[in-house]
PQR file with spaces between the fields and no chain letter, atoms N, CA, C, O and H, PARSE charges and radii, in Angstrom:
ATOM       1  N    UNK     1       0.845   -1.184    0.000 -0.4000 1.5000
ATOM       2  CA   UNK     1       0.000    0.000    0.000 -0.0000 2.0000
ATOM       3  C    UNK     1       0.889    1.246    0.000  0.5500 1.7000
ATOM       4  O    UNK     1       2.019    1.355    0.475 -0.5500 1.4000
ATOM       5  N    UNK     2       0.138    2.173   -0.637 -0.4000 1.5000
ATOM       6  CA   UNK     2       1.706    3.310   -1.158 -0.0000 2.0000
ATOM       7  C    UNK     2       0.578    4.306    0.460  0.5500 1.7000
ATOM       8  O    UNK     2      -0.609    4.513    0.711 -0.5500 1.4000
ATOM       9  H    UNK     2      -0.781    2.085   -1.022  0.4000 1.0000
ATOM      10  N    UNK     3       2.101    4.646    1.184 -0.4000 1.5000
ATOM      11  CA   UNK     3       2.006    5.977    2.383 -0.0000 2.0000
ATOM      12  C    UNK     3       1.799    7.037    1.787  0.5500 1.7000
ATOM      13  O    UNK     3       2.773    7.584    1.270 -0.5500 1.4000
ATOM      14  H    UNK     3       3.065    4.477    0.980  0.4000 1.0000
ATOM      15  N    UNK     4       1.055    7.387    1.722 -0.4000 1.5000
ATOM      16  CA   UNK     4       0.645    8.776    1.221 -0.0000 2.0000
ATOM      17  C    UNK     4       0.070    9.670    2.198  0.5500 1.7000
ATOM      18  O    UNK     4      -0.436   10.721    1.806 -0.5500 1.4000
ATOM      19  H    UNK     4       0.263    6.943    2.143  0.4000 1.0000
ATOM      20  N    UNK     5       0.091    9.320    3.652 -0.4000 1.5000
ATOM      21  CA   UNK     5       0.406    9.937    4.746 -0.0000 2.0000
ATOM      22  C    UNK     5       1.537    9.796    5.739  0.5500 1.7000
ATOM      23  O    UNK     5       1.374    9.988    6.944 -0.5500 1.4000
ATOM      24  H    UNK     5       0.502    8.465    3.971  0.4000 1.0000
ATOM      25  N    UNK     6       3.045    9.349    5.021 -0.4000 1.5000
ATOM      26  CA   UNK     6       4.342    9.151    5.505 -0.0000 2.0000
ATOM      27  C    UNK     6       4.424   10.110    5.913  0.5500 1.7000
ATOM      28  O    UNK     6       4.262   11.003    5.081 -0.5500 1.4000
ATOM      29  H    UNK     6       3.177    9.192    4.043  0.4000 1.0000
ATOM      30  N    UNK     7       4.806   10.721    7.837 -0.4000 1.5000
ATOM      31  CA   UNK     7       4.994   11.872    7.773 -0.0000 2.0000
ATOM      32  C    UNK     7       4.274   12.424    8.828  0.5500 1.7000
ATOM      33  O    UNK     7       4.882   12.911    9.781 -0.5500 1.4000
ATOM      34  H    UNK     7       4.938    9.995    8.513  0.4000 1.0000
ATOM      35  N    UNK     8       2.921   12.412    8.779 -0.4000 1.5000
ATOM      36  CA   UNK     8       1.975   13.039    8.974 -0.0000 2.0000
ATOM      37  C    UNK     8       1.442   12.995   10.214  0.5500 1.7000
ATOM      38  O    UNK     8       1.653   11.861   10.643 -0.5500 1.4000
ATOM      39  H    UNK     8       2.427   12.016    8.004  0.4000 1.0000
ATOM      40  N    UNK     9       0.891   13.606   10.970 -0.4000 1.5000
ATOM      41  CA   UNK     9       0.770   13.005   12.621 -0.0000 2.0000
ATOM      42  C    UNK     9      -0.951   13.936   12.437  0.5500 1.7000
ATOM      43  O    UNK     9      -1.145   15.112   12.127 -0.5500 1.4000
ATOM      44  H    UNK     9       0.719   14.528   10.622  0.4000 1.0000
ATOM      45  N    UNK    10      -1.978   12.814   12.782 -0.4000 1.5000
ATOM      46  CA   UNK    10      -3.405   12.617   12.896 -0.0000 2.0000
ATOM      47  C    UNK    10      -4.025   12.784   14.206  0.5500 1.7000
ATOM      48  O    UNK    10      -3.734   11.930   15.043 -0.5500 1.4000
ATOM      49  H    UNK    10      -1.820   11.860   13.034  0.4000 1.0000
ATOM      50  N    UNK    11      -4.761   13.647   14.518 -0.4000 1.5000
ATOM      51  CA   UNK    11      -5.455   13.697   15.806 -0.0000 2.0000
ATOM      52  C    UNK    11      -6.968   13.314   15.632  0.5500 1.7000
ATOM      53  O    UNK    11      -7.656   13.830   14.752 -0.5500 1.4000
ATOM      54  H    UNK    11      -4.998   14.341   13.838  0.4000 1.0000
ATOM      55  N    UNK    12      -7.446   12.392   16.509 -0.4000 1.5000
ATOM      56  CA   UNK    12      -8.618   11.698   16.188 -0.0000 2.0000
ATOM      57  C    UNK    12      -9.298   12.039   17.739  0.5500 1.7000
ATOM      58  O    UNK    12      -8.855   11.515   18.761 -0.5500 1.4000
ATOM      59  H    UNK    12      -6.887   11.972   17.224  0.4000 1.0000
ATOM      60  N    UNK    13     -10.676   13.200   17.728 -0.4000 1.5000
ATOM      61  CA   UNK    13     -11.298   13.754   18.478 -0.0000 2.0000
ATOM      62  C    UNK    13     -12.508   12.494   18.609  0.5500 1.7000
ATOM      63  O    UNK    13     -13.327   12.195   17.740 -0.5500 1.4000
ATOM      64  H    UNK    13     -11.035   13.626   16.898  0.4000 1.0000
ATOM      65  N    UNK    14     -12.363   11.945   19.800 -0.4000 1.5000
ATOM      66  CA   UNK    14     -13.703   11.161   20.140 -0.0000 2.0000
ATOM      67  C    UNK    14     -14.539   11.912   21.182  0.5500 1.7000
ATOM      68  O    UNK    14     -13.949   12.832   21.747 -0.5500 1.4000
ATOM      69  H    UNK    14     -11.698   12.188   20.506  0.4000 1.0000
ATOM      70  N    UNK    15     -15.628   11.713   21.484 -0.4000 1.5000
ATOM      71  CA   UNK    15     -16.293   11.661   23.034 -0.0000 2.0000
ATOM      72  C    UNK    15     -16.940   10.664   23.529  0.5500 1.7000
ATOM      73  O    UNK    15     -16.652    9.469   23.460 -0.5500 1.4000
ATOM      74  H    UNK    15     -16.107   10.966   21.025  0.4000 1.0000
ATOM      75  N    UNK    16     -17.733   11.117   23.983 -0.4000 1.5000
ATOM      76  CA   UNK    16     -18.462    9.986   25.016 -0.0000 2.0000
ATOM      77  C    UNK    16     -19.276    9.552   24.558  0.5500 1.7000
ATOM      78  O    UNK    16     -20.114   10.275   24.018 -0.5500 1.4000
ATOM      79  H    UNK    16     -17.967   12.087   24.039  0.4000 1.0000
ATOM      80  N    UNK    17     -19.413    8.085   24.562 -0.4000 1.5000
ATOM      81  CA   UNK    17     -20.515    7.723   23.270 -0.0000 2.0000
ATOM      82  C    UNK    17     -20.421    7.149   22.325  0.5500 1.7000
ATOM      83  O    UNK    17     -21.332    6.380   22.017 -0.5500 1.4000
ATOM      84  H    UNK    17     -18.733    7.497   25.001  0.4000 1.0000
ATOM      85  N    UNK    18     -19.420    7.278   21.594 -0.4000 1.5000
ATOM      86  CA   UNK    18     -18.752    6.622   20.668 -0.0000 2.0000
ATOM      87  C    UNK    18     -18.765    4.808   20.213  0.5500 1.7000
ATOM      88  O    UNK    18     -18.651    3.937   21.076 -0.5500 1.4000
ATOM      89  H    UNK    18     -18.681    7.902   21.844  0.4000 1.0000
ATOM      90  N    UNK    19     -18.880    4.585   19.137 -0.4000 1.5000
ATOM      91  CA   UNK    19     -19.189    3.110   18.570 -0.0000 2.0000
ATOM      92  C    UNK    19     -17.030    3.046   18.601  0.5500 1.7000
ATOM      93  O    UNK    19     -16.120    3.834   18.343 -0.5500 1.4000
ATOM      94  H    UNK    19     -18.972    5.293   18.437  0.4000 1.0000
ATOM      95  N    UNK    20     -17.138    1.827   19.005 -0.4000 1.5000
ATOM      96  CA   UNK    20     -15.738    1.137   19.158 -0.0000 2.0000
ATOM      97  C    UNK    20     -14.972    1.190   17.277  0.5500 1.7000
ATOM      98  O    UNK    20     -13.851    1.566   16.931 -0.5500 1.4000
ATOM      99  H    UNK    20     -17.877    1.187   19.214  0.4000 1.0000
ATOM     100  N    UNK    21     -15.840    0.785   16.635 -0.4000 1.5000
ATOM     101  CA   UNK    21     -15.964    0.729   15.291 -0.0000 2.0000
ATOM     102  C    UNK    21     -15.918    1.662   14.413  0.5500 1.7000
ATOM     103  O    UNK    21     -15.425    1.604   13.286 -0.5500 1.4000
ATOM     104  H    UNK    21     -16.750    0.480   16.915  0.4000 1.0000
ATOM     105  N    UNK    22     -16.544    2.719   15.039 -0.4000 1.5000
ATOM     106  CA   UNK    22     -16.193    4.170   14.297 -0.0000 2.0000
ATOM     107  C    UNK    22     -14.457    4.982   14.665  0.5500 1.7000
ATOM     108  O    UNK    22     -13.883    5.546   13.733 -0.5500 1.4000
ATOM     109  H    UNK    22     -16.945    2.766   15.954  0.4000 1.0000
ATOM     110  N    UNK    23     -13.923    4.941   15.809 -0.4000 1.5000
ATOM     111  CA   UNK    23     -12.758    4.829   15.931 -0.0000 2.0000
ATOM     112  C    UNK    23     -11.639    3.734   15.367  0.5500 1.7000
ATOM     113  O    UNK    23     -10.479    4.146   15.370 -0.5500 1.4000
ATOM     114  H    UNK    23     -14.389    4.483   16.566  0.4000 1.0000
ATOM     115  N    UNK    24     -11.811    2.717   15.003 -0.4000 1.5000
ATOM     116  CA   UNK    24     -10.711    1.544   15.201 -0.0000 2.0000
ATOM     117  C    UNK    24     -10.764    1.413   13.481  0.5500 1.7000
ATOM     118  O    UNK    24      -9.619    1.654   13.099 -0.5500 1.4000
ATOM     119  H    UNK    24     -12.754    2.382   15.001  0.4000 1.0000
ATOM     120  N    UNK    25     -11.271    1.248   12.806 -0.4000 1.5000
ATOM     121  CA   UNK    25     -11.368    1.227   11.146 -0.0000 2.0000
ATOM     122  C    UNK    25     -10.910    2.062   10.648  0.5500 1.7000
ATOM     123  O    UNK    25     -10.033    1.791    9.828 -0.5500 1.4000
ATOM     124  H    UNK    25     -12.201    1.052   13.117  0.4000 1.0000
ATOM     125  N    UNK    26     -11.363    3.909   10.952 -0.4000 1.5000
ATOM     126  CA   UNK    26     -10.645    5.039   10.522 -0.0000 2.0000
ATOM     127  C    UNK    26      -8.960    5.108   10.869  0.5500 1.7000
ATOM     128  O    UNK    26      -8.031    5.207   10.068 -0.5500 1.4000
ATOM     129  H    UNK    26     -12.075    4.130   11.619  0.4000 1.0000
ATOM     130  N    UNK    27      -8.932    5.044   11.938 -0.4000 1.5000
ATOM     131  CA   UNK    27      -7.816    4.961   12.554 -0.0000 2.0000
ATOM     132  C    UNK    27      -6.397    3.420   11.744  0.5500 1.7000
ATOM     133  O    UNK    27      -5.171    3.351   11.656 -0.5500 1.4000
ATOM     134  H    UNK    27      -9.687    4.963   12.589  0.4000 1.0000
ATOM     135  N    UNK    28      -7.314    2.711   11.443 -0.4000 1.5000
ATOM     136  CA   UNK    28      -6.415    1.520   10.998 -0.0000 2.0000
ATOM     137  C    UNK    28      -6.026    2.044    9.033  0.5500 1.7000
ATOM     138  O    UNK    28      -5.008    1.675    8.448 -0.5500 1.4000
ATOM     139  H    UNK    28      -8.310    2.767   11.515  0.4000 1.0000
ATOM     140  N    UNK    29      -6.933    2.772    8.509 -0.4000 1.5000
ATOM     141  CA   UNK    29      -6.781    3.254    7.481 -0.0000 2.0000
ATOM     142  C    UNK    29      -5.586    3.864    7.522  0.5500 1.7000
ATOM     143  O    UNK    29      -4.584    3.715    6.823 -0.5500 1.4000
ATOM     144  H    UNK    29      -7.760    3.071    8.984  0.4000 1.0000
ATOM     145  N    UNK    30      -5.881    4.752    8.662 -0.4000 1.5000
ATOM     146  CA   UNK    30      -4.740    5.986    8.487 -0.0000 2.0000
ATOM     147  C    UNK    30      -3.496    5.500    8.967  0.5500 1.7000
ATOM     148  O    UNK    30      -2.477    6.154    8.745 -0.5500 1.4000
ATOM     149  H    UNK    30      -6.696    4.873    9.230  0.4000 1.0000
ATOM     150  N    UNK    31      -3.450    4.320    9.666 -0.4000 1.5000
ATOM     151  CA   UNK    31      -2.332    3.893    9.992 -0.0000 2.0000
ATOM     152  C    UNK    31      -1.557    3.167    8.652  0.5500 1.7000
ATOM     153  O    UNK    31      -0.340    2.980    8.626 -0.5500 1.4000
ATOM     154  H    UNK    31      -4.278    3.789    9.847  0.4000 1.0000
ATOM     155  N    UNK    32      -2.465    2.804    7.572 -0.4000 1.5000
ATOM     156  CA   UNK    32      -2.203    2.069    6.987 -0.0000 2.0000
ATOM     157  C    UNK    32      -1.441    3.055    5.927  0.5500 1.7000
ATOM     158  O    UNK    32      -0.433    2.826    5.257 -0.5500 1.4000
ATOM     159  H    UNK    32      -3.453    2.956    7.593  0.4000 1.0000
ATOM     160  N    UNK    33      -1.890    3.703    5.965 -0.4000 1.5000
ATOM     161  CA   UNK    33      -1.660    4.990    4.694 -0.0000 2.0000
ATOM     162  C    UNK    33      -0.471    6.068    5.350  0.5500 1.7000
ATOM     163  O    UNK    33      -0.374    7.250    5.019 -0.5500 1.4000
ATOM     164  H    UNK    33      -2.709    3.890    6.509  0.4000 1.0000
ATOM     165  N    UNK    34       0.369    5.397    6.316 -0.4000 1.5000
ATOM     166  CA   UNK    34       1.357    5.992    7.044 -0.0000 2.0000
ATOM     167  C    UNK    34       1.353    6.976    8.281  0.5500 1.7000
ATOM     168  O    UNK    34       2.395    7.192    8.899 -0.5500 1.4000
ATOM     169  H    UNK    34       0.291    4.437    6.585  0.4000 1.0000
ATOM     170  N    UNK    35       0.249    7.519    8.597 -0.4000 1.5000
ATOM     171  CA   UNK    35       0.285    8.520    9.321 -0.0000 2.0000
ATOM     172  C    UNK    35       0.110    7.682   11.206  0.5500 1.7000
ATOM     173  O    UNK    35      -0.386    6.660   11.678 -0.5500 1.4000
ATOM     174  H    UNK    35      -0.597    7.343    8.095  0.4000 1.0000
ATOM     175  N    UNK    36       0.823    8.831   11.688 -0.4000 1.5000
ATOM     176  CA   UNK    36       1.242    8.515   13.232 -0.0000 2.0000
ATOM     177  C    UNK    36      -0.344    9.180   13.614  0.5500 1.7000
ATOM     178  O    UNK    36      -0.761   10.244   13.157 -0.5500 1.4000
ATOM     179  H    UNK    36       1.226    9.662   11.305  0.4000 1.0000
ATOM     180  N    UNK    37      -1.004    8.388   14.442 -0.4000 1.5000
ATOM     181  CA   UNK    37      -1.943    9.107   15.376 -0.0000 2.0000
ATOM     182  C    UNK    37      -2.463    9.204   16.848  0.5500 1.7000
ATOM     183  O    UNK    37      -2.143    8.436   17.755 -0.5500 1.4000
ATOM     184  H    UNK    37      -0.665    7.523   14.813  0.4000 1.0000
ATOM     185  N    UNK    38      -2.946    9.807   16.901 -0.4000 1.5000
ATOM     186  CA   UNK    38      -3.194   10.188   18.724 -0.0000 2.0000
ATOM     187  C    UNK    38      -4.784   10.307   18.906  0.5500 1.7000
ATOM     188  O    UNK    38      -5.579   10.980   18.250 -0.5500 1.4000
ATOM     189  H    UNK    38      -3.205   10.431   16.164  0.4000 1.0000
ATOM     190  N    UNK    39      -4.987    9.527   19.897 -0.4000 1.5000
ATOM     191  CA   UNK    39      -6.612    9.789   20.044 -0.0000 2.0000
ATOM     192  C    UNK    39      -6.828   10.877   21.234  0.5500 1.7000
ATOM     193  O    UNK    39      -6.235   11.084   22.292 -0.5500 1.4000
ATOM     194  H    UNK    39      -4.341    8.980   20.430  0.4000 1.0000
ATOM     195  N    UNK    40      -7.877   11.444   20.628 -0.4000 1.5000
ATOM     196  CA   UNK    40      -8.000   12.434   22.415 -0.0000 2.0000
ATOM     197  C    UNK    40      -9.238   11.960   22.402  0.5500 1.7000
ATOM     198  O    UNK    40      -9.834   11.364   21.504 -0.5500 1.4000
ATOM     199  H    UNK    40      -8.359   11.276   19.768  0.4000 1.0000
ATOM     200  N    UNK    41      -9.778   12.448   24.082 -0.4000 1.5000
ATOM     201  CA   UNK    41     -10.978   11.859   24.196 -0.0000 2.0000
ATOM     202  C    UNK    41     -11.436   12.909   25.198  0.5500 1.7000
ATOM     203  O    UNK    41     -10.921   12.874   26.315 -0.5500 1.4000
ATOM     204  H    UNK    41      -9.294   12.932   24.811  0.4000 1.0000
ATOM     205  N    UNK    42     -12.512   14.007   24.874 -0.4000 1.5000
ATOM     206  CA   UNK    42     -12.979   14.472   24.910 -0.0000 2.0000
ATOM     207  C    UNK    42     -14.239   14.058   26.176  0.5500 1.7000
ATOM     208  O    UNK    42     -15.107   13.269   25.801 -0.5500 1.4000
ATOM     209  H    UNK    42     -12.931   14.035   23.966  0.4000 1.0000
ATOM     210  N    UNK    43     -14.292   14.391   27.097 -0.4000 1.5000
ATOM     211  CA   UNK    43     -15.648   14.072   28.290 -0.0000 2.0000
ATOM     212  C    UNK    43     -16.381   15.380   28.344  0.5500 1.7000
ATOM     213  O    UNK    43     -16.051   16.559   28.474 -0.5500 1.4000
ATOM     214  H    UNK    43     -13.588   15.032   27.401  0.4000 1.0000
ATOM     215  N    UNK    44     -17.888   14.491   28.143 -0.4000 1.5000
ATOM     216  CA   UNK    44     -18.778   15.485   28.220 -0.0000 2.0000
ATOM     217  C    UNK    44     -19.099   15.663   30.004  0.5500 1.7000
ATOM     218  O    UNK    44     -19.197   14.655   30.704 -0.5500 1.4000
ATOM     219  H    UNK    44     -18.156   13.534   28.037  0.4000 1.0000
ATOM     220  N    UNK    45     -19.234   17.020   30.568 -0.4000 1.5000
ATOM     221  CA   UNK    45     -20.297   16.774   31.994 -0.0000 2.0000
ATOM     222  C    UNK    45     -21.495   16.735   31.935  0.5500 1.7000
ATOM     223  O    UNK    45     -22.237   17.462   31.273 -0.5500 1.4000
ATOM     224  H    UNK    45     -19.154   17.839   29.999  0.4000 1.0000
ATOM     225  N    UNK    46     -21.952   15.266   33.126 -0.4000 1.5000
ATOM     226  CA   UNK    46     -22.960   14.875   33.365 -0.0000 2.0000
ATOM     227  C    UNK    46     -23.133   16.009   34.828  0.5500 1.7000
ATOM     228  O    UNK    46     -24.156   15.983   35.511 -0.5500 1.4000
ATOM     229  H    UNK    46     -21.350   14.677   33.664  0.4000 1.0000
């Protein structure tokens, strides 16, 4: 697979709530396509 995000550093904004699946697929793309990423995780107050 050609990196066409060699390089690149990805910040992936979740919150509370979130499908496991909507994080872990995007994230495996972008890993795949080279880029370094960081999840933040965002808490809502109850």
């Amino acid at each position: 697979m050609e990196q066409k995000l060699q390089g690149k550093k990805v910040a992936i904004l979740v919150t509370d709530g979130f499908e496991q699946v909507e994080l872990t697929e995007p994230q495996q793309a972008l890993i795949d396509a080279g880029a370094e990423t960081k999840i933040i995780l965002r808490k809502t107050k109850k």
